[in-house]
RODO-2510 file (C-alpha; in nm, 4 decimals, decimal comma):
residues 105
     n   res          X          Y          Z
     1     x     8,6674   -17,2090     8,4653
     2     x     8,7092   -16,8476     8,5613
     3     x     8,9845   -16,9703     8,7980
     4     x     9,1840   -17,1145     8,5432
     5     x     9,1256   -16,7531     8,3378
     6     x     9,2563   -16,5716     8,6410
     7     x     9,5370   -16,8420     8,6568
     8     x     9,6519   -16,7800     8,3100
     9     x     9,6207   -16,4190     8,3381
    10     x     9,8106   -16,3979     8,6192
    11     x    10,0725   -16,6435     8,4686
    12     x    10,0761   -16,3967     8,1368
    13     x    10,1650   -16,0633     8,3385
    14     x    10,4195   -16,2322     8,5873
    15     x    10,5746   -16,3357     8,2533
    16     x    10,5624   -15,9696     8,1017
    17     x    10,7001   -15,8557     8,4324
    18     x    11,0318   -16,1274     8,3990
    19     x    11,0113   -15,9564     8,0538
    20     x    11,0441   -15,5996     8,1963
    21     x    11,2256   -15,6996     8,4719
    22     x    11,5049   -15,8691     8,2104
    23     x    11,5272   -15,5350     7,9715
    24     x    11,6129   -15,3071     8,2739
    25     x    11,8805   -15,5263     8,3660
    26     x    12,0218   -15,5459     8,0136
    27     x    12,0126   -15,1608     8,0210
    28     x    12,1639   -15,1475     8,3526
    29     x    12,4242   -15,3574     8,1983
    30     x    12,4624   -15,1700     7,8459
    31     x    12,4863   -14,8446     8,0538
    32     x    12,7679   -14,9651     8,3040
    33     x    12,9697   -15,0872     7,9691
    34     x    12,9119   -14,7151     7,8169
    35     x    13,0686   -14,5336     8,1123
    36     x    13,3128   -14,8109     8,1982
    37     x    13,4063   -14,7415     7,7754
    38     x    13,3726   -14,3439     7,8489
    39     x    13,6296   -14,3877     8,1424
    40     x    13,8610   -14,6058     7,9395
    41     x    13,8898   -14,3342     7,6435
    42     x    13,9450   -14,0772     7,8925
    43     x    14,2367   -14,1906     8,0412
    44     x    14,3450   -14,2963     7,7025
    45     x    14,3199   -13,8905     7,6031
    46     x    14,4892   -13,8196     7,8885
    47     x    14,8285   -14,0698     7,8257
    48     x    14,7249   -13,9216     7,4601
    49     x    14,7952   -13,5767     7,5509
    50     x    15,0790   -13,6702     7,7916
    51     x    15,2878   -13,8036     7,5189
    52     x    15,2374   -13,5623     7,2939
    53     x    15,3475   -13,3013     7,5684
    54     x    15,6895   -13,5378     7,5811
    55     x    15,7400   -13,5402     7,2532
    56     x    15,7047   -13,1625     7,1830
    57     x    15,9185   -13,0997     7,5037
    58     x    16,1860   -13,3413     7,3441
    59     x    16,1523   -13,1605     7,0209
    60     x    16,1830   -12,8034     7,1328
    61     x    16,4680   -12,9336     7,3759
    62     x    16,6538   -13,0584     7,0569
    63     x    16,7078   -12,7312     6,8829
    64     x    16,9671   -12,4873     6,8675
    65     x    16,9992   -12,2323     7,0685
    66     x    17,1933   -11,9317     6,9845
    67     x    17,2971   -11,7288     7,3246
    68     x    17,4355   -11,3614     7,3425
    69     x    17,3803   -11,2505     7,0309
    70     x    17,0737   -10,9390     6,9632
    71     x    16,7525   -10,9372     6,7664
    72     x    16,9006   -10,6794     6,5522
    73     x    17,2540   -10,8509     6,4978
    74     x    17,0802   -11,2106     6,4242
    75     x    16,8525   -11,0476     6,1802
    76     x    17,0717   -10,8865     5,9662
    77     x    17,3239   -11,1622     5,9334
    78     x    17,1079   -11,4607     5,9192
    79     x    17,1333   -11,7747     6,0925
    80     x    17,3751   -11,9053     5,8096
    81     x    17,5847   -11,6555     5,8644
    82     x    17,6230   -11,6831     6,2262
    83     x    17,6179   -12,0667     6,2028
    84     x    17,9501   -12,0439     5,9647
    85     x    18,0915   -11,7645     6,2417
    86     x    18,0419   -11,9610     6,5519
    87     x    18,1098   -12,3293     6,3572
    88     x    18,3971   -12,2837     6,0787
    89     x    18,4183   -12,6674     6,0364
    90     x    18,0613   -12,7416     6,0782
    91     x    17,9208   -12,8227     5,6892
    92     x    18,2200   -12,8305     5,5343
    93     x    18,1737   -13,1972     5,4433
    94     x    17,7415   -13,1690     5,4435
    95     x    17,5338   -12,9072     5,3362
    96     x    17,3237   -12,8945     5,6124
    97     x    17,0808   -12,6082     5,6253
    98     x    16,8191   -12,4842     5,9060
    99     x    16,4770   -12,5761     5,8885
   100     x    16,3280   -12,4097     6,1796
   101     x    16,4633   -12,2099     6,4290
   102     x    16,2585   -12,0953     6,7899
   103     x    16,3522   -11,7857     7,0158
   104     x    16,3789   -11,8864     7,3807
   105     x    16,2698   -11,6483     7,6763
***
């Protein structure tokens, strides 16, 4: 009798132990996902950031860029002005006007 008590107590904590030992490997296993997931979104922020730096480069490369004329000269006549100067022909046909302008070193 008090050998088949021992028995089943013995049976009941090698079960709670395949218990224990089965929710540490599920953590191990949820934690590996979370930094495998962490790693993923970081190099996802990084070709993130990358484009955007490409695109903005594209953009910036895109404008206008007005060469030879002074800060003094371009602010009193105006970029229209200096557009119909340099380009007689240019907007005849459109009516194009300037949106944005940037000042390059």
């Amino acid at each position: 009798n008090a050998i088949t008590e021992m028995q089943s107590q013995m049976n009941a904590m090698m079960g709670r132990m395949d218990e224990a030992e089965q929710r540490m490997n599920d953590t191990e296993d949820k934690i590996i996902k979370n930094s495998e997931a962490e790693k993923r979104r970081d190099t996802e922020a990084k070709d993130h950031d990358t484009t955007l730096r490409e695109l903005s480069d594209l953009l910036k490369r895109n404008n206008m860029c007005i060469i030879g004329i002074l800060e003094d000269e371009e602010r009193d006549k105006g970029a229209e002005c200096l557009c119909e100067q340099n380009f007689p022909n240019l907007g005849k046909d459109t009516d194009i006007k300037i949106q944005a302008a940037q000042r390059t070193p």
